[in-house]
Structures are given as C-alpha cells and as structure tokens.
MDAnalysis code that builds the backbone (N, CA, C; Angstrom):
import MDAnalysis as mda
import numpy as np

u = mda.Universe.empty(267, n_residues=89, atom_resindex=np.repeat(np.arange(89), 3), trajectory=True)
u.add_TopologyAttr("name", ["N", "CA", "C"] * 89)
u.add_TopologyAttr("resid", np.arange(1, 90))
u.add_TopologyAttr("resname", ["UNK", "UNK", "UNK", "UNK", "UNK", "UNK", "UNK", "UNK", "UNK", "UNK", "UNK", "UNK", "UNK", "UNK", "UNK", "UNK", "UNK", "UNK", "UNK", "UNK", "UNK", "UNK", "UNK", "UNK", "UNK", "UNK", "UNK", "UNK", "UNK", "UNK", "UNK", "UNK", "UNK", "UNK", "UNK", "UNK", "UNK", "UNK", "UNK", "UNK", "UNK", "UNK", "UNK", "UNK", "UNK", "UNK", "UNK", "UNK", "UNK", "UNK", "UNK", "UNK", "UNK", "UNK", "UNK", "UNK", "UNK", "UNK", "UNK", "UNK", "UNK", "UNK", "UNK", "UNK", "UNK", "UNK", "UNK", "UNK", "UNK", "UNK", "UNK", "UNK", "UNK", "UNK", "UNK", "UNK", "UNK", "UNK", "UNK", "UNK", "UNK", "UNK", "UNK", "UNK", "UNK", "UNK", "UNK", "UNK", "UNK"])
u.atoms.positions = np.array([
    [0.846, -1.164, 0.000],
    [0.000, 0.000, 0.000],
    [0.896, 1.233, 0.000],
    [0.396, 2.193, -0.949],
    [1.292, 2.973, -0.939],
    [0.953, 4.028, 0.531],
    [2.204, 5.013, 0.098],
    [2.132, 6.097, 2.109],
    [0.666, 7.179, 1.764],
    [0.788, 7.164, 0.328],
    [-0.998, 8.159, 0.589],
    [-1.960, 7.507, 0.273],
    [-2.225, 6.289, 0.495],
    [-3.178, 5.818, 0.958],
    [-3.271, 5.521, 2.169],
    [-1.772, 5.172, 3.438],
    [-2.014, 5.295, 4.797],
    [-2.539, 6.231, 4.989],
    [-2.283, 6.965, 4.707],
    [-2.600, 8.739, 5.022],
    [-4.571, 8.930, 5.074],
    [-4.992, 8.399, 4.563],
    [-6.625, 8.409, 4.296],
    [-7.187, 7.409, 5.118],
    [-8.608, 7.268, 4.922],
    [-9.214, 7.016, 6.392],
    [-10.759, 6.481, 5.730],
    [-11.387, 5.682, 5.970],
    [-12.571, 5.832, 4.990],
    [-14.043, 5.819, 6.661],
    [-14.689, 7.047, 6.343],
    [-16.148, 6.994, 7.080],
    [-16.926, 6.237, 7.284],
    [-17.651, 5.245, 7.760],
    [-18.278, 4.115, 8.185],
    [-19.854, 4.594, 8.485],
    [-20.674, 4.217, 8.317],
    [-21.619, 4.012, 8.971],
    [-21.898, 2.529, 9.566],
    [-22.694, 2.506, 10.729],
    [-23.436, 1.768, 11.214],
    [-24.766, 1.545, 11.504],
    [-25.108, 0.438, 10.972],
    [-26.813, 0.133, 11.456],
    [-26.409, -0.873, 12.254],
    [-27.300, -0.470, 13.426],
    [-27.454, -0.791, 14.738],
    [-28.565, -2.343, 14.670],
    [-29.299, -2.137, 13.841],
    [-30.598, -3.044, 13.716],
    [-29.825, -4.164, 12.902],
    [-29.105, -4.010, 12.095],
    [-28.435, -5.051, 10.990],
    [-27.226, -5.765, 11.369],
    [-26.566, -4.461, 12.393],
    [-24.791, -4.991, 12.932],
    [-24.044, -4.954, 11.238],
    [-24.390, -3.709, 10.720],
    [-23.673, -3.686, 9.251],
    [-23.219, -2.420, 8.973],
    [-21.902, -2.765, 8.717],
    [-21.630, -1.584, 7.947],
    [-21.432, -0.675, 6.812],
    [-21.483, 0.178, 6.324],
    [-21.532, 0.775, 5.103],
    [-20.605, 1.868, 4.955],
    [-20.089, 1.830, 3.939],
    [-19.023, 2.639, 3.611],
    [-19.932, 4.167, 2.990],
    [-19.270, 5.284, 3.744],
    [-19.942, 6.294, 3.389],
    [-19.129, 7.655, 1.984],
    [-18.368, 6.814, 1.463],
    [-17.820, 7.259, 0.304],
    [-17.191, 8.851, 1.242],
    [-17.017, 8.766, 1.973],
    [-15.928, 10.158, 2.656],
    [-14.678, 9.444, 3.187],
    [-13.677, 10.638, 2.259],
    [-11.926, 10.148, 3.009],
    [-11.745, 11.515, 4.242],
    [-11.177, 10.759, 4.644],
    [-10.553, 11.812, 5.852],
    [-8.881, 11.334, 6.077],
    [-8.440, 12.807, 5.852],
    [-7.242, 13.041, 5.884],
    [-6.603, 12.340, 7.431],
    [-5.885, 11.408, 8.009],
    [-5.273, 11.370, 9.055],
    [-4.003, 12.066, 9.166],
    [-3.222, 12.809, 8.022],
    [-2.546, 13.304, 8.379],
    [-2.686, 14.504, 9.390],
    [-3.602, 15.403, 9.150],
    [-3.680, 16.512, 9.584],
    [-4.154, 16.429, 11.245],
    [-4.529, 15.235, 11.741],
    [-5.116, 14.638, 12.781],
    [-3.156, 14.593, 13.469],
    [-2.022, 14.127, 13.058],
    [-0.970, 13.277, 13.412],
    [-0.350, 14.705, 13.962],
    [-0.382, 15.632, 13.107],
    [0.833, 16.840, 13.665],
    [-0.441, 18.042, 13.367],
    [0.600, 19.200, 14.600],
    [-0.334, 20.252, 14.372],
    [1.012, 21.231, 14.032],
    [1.056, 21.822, 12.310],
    [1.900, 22.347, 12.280],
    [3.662, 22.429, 12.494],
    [3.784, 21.281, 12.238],
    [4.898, 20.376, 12.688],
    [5.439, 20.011, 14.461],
    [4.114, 20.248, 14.881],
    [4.251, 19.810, 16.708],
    [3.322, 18.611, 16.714],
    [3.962, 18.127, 17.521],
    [3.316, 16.865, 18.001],
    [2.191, 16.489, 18.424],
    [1.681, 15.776, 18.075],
    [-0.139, 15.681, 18.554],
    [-0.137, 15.476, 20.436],
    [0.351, 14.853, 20.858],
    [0.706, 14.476, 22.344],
    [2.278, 15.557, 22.670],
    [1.926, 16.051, 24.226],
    [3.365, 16.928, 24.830],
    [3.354, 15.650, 25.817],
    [4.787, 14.881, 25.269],
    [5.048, 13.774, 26.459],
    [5.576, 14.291, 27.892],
    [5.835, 15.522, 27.987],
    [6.521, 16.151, 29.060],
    [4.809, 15.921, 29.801],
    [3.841, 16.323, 29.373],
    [2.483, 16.331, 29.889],
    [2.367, 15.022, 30.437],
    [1.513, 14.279, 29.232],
    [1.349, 13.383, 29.504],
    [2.438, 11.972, 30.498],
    [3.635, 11.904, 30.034],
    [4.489, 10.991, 30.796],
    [4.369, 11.227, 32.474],
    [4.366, 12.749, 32.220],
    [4.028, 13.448, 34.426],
    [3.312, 12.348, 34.721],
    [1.911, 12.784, 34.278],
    [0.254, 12.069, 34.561],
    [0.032, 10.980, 34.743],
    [1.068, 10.336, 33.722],
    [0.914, 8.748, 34.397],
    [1.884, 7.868, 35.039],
    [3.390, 8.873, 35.305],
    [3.946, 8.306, 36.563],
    [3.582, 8.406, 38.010],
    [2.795, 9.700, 37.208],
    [2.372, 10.059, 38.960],
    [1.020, 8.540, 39.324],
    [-0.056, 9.076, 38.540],
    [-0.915, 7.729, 38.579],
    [-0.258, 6.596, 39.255],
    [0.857, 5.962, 37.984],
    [1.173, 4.517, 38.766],
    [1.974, 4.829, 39.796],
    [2.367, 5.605, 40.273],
    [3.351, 5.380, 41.570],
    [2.177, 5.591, 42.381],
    [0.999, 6.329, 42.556],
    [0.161, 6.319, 43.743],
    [-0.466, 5.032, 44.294],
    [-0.765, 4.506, 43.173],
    [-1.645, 3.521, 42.696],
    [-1.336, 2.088, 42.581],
    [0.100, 2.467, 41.557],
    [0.298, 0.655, 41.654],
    [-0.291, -0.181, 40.479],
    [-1.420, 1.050, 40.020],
    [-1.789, 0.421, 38.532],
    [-1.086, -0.022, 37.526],
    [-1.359, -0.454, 36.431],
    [-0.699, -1.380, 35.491],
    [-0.703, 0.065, 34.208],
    [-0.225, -0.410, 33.266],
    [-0.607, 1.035, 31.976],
    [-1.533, 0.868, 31.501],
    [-2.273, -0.237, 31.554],
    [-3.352, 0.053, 31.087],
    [-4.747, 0.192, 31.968],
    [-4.187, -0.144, 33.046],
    [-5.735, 0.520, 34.446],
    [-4.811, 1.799, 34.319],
    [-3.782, 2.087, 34.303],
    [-3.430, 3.996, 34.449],
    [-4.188, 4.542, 33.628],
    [-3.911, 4.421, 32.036],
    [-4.365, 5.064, 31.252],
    [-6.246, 4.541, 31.143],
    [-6.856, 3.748, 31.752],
    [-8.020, 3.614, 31.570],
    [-8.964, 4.737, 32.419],
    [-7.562, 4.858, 33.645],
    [-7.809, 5.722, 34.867],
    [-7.962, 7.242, 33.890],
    [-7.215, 7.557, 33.364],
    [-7.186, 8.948, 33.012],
    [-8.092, 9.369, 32.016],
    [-9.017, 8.195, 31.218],
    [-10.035, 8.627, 30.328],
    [-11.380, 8.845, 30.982],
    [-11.064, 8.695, 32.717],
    [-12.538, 9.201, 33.498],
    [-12.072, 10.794, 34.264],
    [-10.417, 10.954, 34.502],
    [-10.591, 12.106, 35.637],
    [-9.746, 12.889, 34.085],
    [-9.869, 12.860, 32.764],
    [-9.608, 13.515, 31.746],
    [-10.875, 13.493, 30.848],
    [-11.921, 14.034, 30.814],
    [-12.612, 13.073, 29.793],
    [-12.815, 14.109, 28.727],
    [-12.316, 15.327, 28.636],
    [-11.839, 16.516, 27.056],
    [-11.067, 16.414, 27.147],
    [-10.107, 15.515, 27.233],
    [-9.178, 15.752, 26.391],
    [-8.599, 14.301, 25.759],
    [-7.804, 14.513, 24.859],
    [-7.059, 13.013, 23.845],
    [-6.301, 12.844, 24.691],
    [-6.420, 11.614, 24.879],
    [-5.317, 10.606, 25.856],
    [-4.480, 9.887, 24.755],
    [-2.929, 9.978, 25.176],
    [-2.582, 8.828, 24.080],
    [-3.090, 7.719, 24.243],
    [-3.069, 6.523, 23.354],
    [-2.799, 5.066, 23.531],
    [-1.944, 4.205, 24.572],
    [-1.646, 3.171, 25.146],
    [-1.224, 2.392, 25.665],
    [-0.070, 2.841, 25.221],
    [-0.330, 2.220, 23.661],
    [1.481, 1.849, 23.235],
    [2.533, 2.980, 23.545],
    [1.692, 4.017, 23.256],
    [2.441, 5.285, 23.373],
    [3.031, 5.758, 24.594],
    [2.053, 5.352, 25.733],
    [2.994, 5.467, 26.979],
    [3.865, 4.667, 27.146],
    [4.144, 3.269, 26.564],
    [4.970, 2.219, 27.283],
    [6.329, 3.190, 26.680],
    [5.798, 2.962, 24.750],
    [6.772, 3.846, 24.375],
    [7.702, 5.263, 25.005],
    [6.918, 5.933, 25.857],
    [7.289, 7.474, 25.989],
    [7.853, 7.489, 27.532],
    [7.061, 6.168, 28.740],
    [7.744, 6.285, 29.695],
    [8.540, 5.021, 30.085],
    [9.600, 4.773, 29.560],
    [10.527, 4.186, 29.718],
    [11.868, 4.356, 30.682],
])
C-alpha cells in the first residue's frame, strides 16, 4: 500500500438493527489529525508526568493507568497504551 493511501481514512456508517456496515464514500485526511503544524499531537513532558504520577500512587498497570485517566480527563485526547509504554521508559 502505498504512504498516501495510509494517510486516508474511509467513514463508516453503522446500522445498529443489521450490525452492518456501510461505507460512506468520505476520506478523511489522518494526516492533519498526526501533527499540528509540525508539533506533536501528544506533549510527552504532559502526559508521561500524569501517568507516573498515577502509577506510583496507585500501583496500577498502563493500562488501568491510562483507563484511569479517560474518566478524571474526559476533554481531552489521551494517548494510547502503546504510546505510553513507548514514551515512559
């Protein structure tokens, strides 16, 4: 696959009554989603704080941390899992 087709995204619908989905002929750019202006979608200086602090209180795992932070965060984008294992090392 070529890199601009990673780059695209295809819209979905769902029927709820059928459990089917349908393609809604809209692309959406994921690039513009990845960087804002050549900055990073996630500030790991932020986020990495948030969830050392978490697991050191806690004792949680990364993924009860970060499950933790999509209830006492809930506007704002949380990274992914991977991204913390990745970022706090």
């Amino acid at each position: 696959m070529s890199d601009k087709m990673k780059e695209q995204s295809l819209t979905l619908s769902f029927d709820e009554k059928r459990l089917e989905l349908t393609n809604t002929d809209k692309n959406v750019s994921l690039q513009s989603d990845m960087k804002f202006e050549g900055q990073k979608k996630y500030d790991p200086t932020v986020w990495v704080a948030r969830m050392l602090e978490i697991r050191k209180e806690s004792g949680m795992s990364y993924e009860d941390a970060r499950n933790h932070m999509v209830t006492i965060y809930p506007t704002e984008t949380i990274p992914g899992l991977t991204w913390f294992k990745d970022h706090c090392k």
